[in-house]
NUDRENGU-457254 format. One record per residue (C-alpha): residue number from 1; chain; x, y, z. Coordinates in nm, 3 decimals. Example, Ala and Ser with C-alpha at 12.3 -4.5 7.8 and 13.67 -1.06 7.14 Angstrom:
# residues 2
1  A  1.230  -0.450  0.780
2  A  1.367  -0.106  0.714
END
This chain:
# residues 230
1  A  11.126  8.181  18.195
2  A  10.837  7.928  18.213
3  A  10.729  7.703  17.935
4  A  10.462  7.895  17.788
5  A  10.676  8.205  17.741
6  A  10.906  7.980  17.562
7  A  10.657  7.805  17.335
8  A  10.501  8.169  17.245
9  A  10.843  8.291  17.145
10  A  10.921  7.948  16.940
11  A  10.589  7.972  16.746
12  A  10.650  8.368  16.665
13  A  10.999  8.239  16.490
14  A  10.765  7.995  16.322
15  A  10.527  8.223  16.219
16  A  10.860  8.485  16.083
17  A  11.005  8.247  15.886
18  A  10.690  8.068  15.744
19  A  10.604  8.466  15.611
20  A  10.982  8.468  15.440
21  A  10.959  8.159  15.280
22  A  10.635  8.278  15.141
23  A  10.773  8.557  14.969
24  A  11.081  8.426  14.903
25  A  10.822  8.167  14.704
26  A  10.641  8.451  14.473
27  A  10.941  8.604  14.371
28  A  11.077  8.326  14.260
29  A  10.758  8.215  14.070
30  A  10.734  8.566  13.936
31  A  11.106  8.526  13.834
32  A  11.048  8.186  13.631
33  A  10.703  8.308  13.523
34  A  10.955  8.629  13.334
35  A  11.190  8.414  13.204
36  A  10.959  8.128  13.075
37  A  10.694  8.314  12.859
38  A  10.812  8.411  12.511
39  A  10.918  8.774  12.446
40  A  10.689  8.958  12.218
41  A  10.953  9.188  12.004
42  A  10.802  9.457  11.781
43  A  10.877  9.468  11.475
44  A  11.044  9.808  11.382
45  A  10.856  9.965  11.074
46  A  10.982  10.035  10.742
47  A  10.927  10.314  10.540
48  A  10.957  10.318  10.157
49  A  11.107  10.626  9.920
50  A  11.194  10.715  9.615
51  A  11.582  10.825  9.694
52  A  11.743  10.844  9.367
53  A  11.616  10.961  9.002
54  A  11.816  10.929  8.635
55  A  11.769  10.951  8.280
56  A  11.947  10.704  8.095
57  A  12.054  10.699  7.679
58  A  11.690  10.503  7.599
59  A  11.554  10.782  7.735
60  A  11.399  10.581  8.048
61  A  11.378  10.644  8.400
62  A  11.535  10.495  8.624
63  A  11.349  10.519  9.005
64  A  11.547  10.378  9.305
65  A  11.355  10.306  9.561
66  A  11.538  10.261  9.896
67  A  11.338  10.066  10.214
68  A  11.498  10.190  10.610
69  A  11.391  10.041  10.895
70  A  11.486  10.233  11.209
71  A  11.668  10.504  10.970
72  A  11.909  10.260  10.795
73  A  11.887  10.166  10.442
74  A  11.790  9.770  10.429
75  A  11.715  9.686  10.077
76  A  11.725  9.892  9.701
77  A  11.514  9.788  9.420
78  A  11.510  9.985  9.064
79  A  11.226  10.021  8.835
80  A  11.272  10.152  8.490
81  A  11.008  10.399  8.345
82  A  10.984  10.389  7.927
83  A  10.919  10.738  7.771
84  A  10.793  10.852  7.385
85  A  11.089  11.020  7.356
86  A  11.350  10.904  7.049
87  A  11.689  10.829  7.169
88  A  11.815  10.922  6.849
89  A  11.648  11.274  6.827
90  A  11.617  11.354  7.201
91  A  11.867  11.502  7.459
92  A  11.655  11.331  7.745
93  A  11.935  11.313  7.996
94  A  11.985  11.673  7.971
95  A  11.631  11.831  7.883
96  A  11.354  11.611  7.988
97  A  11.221  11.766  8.322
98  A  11.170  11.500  8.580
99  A  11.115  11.553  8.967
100  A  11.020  11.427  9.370
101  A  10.771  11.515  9.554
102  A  10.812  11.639  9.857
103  A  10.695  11.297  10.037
104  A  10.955  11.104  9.834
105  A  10.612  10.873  9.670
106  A  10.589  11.022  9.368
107  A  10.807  11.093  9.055
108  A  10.674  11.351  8.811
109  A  10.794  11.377  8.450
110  A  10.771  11.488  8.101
111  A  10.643  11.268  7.802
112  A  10.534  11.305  7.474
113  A  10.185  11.137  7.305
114  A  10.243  10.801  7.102
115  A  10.280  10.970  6.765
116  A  10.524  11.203  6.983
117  A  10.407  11.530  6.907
118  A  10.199  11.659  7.231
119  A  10.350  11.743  7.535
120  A  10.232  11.524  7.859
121  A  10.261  11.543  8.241
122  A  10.298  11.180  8.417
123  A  10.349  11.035  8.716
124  A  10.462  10.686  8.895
125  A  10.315  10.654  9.229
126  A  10.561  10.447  9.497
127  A  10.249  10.278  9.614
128  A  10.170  10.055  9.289
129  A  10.419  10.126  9.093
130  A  10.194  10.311  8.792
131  A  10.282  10.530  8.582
132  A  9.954  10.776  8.559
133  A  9.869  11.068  8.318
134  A  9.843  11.378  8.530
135  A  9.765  11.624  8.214
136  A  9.841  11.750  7.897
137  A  9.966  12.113  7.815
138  A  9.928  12.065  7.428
139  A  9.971  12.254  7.256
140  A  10.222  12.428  7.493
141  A  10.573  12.305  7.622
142  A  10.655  12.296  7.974
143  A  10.892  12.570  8.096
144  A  10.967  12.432  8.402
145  A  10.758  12.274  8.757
146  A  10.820  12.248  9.116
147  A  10.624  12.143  9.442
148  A  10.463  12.289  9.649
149  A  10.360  12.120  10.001
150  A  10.147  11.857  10.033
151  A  10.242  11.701  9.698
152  A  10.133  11.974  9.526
153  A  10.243  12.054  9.177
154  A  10.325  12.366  8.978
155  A  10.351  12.350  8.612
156  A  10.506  12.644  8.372
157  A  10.370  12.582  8.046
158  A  10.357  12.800  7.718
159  A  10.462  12.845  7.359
160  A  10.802  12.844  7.445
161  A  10.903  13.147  7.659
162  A  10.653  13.437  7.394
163  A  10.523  13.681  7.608
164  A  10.185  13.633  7.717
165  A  10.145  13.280  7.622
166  A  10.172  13.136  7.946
167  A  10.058  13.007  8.250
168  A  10.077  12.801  8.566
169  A  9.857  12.502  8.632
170  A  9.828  12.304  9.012
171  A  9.793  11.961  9.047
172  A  9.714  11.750  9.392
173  A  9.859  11.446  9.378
174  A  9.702  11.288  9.632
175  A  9.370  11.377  9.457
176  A  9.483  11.371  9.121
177  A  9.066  11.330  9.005
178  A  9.030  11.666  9.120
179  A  9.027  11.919  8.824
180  A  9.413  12.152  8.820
181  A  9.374  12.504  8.932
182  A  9.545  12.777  8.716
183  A  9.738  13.073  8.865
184  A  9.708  13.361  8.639
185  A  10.040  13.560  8.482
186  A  9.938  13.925  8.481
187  A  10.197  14.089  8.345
188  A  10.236  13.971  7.942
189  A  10.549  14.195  7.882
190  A  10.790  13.930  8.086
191  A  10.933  13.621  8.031
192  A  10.894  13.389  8.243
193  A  11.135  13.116  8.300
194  A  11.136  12.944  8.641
195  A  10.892  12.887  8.951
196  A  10.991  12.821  9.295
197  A  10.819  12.752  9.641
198  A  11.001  12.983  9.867
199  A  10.944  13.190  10.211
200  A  10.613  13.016  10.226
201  A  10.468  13.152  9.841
202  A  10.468  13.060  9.505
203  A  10.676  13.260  9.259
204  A  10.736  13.283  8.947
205  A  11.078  13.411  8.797
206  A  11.234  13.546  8.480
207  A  11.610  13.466  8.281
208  A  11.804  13.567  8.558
209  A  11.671  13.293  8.774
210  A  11.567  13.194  9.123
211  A  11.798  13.436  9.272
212  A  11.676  13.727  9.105
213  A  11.383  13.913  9.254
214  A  11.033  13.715  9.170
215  A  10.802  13.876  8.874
216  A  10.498  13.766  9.052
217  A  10.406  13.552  9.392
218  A  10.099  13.379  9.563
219  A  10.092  13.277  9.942
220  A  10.103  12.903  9.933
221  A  9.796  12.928  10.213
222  A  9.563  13.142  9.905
223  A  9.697  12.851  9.666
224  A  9.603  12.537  9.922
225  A  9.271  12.699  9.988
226  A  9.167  12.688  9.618
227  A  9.219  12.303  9.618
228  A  8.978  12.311  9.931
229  A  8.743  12.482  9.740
230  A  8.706  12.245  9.445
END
């Protein structure tokens, strides 16, 4: 083998291992370049609710509100909501009609007027923590109220349960300066006692309850549209 074939050999091997040691190089720059910038972590969200609802003996409300993040509870605070009603006179943890909406931001109850004589609809939004009138159904009663999707809700109101004397009124939540719709009762012989959202309508019921067969119903899609419509 003469010297030139040996010299082109030698500076091939040179040429090899002066390629490895350049990569070998960036890998190990890319490796210390990893491990020597900060880690950006995201922050998992949290998501406030209203999870738990009571009436106590002072006839206030007490709202739990209960913050996840990543679907486990983190942190509980309680807010206490004063009503008109008399201790003394009233059978508020029993009768007063309080309930949450579907989205878990908003409590609904019943309250009486400052001279405590008028029946009112309120609510406290989860988002500020105020307690709103929605309505009054002076100089009716409410029967009963549910939701409906949306945040939607359905008030039973009347002179007590007379025949004929009463009716359903809608509220949006979400856009509670919109004026309510009512729902008309058409048949003034029956008593009405309960409303439900169920199998995708709106029904009202009579003394043997939800699990009878409904009086009258409305397809929740006819009821959403009227809100559009407003």
């Amino acid at each position: 083998m003469n010297s030139s074939r040996i010299l082109a050999i030698c500076g091939s091997i040179l040429i090899f291992l002066a390629l490895i040691g350049l990569i070998f190089s960036d890998q190990i720059q890319t490796t210390f370049n990893q491990t020597a910038q900060p880690q950006i972590i995201d922050t998992p969200p949290s998501q406030d609710f209203i999870s738990e609802i009571e009436t106590d003996l002072n006839c206030q409300i007490k709202v739990r509100v209960t913050t996840t993040v990543e679907n486990q509870d983190i942190m509980q605070n309680d807010y206490f909501i004063p009503t008109n009603f008399n201790p003394a006179t009233s059978e508020c943890q029993e009768y007063m009609l309080k309930l949450v909406s579907p989205s878990q931001n908003f409590l609904v109850f019943e309250d009486l007027d400052n001279d405590g004589g008028d029946t009112l609809i309120k609510s406290w939004s989860l988002q500020d923590h105020q307690v709103r009138q929605i309505g009054s159904v002076a100089p009716d009663s409410v029967i009963d109220m549910t939701f409906l999707p949306e945040d939607v809700l359905a008030i039973l109101h009347g002179k007590n349960l007379s025949r004929g004397m009463q009716t359903i009124r809608l509220y949006d939540l979400n856009q509670i300066e919109k004026p309510f719709v009512n729902l008309e009762l058409t048949d003034d012989t029956q008593h009405y006692y309960y409303i439900a959202s169920q199998a995708d309508q709106l029904s009202v019921f009579g003394p043997e309850g939800i699990k009878g067969a409904p009086i009258q119903s409305w397809p929740l899609t006819e009821i959403m549209s009227q809100f559009n419509d407003i």
